[in-house]
N, C-alpha and C positions, 0 to 999 in steps of 0.2 A: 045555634050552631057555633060549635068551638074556632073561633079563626085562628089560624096557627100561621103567626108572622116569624122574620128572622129577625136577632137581635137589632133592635133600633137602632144603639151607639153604633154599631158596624153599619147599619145603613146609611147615617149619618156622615160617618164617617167616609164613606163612600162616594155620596151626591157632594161632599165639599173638593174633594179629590178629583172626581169628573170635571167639576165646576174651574177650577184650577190648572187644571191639567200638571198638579205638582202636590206633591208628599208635602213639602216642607211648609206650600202657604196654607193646604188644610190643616197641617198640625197647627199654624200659628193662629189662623180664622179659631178654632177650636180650642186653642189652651191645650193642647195636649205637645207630645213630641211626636215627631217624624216616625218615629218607630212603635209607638204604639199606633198610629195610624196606618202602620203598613200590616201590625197585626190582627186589628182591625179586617182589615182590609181580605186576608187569609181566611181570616173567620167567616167574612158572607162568600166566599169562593169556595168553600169548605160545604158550606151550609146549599149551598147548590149546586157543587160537583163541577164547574165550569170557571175558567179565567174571566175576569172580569175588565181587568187594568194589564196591559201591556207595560212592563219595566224592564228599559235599559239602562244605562248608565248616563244618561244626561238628559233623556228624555222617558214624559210618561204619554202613556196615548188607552183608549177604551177598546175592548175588542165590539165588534158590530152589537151582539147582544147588549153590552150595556149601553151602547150611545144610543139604541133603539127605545131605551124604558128611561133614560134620563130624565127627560119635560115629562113622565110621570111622575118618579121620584119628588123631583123639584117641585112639581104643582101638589103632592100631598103633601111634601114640609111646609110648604107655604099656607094653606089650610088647617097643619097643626098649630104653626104660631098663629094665625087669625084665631084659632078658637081658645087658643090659651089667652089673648090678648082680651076676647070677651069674658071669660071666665073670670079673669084681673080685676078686672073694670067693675065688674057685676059686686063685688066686692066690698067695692065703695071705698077703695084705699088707693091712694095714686101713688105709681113707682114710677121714679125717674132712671131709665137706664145711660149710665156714663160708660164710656170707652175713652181712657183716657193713658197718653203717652205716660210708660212707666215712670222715668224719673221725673216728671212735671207732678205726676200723682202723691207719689212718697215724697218729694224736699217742698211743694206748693201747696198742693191742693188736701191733703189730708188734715193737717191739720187746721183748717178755717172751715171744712164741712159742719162743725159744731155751728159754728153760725147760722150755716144756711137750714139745718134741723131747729134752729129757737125761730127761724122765721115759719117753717113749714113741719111742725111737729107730727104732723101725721101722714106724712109721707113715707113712703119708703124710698130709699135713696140704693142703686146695686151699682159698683164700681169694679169694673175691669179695666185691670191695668194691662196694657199690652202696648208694643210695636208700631204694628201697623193700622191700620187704616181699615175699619170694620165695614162690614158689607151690611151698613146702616138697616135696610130693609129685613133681609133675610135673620138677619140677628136681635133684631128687634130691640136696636140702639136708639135712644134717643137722641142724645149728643157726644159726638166724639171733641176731646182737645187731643190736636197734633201737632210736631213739630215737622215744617215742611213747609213747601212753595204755597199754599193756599190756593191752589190753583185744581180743584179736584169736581170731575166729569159729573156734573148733574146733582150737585152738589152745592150749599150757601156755605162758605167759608166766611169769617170775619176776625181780624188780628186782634189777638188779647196781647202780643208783647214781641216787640223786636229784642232779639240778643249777639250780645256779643260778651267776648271770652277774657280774661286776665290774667295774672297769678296771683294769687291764696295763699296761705298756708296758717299755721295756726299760729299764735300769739305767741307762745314759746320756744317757738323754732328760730324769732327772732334774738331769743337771747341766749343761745347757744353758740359760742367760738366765734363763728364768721359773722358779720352784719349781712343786710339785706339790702341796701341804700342803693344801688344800681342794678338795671341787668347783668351786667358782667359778671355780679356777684353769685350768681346762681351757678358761677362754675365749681361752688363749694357745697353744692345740695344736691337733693336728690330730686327728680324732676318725676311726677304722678303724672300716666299720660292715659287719655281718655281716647281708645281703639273704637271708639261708636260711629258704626255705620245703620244708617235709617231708610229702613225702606229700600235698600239697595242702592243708595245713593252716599259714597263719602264726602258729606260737606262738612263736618265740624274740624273746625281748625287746628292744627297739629302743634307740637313745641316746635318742631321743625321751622314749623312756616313764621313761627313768632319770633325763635330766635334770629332766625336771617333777616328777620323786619328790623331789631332794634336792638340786635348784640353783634360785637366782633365776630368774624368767622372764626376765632381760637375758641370761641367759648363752650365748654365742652364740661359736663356735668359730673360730679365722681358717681352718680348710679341712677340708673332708669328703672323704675316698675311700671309694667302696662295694667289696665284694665277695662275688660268690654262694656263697664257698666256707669256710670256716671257718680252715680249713689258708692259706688266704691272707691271711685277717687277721691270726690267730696271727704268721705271716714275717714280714709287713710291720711287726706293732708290735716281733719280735725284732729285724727290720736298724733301729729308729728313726725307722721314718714317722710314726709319733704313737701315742696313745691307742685300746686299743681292750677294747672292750665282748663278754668273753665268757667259759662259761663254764669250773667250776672242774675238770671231767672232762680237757678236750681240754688244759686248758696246767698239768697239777698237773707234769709232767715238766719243761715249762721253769721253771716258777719254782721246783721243788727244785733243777735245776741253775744258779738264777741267773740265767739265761737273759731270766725275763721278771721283775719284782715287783709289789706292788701299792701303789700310790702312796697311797691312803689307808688304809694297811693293812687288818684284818677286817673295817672294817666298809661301808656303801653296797653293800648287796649286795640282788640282785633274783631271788627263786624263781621256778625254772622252773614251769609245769605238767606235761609231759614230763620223763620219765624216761627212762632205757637201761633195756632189758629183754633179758635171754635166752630164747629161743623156739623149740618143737622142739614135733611131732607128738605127740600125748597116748598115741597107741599106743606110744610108744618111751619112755617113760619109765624100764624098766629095762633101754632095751640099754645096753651095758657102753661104746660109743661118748660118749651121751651122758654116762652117769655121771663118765665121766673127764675128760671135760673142764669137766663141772658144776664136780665139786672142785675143778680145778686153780684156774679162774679164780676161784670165790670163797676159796679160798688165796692169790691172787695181792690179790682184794680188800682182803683183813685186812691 
């Protein structure tokens, strides 16, 4: 007998939305956008003639039918990754899945993976860079690194690195017109400023809050560029757009190679609250997956 199901990604799409009660954290659970999850979304409503998701303008909610079939839904994606999970296995090839804060990913951890492949050649290794905070289970993550309070519900958090922030910029921007020898002096540069907010929380430290810590209050920049993305302030003060405010985790690679320096050498420096944390289900504590890669990276730490 022919089964005739509705498209899965729409179904998918759908149980993470439920699950949420928000467009915006299924698209990020998913790697997709908001909006292709809402068209999604049109698609299985289409596909059976009936609303599914109630959307207003700041809120989302299920009409009775879908809240009705949800814990089915949920219980057969949960059954599809258990069976993908045996299939894997059956294999006889271990994959480790990583969820890993995007700019920790690209300025740290990409390029010393090479390492951890001459230790475990036959691994497969899947790395998704993302935001937030993966629903370890359901995604079938095996270790998330985040940046945040370590402090997360049913969950083993352990700190890989406290940070904090400074100013950067490149090697040639020091030899340009103005020196760089005090703060004050930054009132002749252009100041790269990092808008990243994590998980809905604004805790990374502003120029704002740095300059009132250890400049005059005249001190006053001839030009500001913002960006929401860390890796892009990082480039812009390595190509010499100006000064920029960040912290010592994401640019320890450039400034070992030179790349970036710190213009008033160790000191003016502002602690984070947030930390990088490694994170992984408390049930798995001794599978042989996690242990391996526990050790590698804090070998890689030291």
């Amino acid at each position: 007998m022919k089964r005739r199901l509705p498209p899965l990604s729409a179904l998918r799409a759908f149980e993470a939305v439920a699950r949420h009660l928000s467009f915006t954290k299924a698209a990020d659970e998913l790697s997709v956008t908001p909006t292709a999850i809402g068209h999604q979304i049109r698609t299985l409503e289409e596909y059976f003639g009936y609303t599914l998701v109630n959307r207003t303008t700041r809120t989302v909610s299920l009409t009775t039918e879908a809240d009705n079939v949800l814990p089915l839904l949920t219980q057969g994606f949960d059954c599809l990754r258990e069976a993908s999970t045996q299939l894997r296995l059956a294999g006889g090839k271990p994959r480790l899945n990583l969820s890993v804060e995007i700019n920790f990913a690209s300025k740290w951890l990409v390029d010393r993976l090479d390492r951890f492949y001459q230790l475990h050649p036959n691994w497969e290794v899947y790395l998704d860079a993302k935001q937030s905070l993966s629903n370890m289970a359901r995604e079938e993550v095996d270790i998330c690194i985040r940046f945040g309070p370590g402090d997360y519900v049913g969950l083993q958090s352990e700190k890989l690195f406290d940070e904090e922030v400074f100013p950067v910029c490149a090697p040639g921007l020091l030899e340009r017109g103005y020196s760089l020898k005090k703060p004050e002096d930054l009132r002749f540069q252009t100041l790269l400023h990092e808008d990243w907010v994590v998980d809905g929380e604004d805790t990374w430290p502003r120029w704002d809050t740095w300059l009132e810590q250890y400049c005059p209050a005249d001190t006053e920049p001839t030009g500001n560029l913002h960006f929401s993305d860390s890796n892009l302030t990082i480039q812009a003060a390595v190509n010499g757009k100006g000064v920029a405010l960040t912290g010592n985790v994401l640019v320890a690679d450039d400034l070992s190679a030179g790349r970036l320096v710190r213009p008033f050498g160790s000191k003016f420096t502002t602690a984070v609250e947030w930390s990088y944390y490694l994170v992984y289900q408390k049930k798995f504590v001794n599978d042989p997956k996690i242990i391996e890669f526990r050790n590698w990276i804090f070998s890689e730490i030291q």
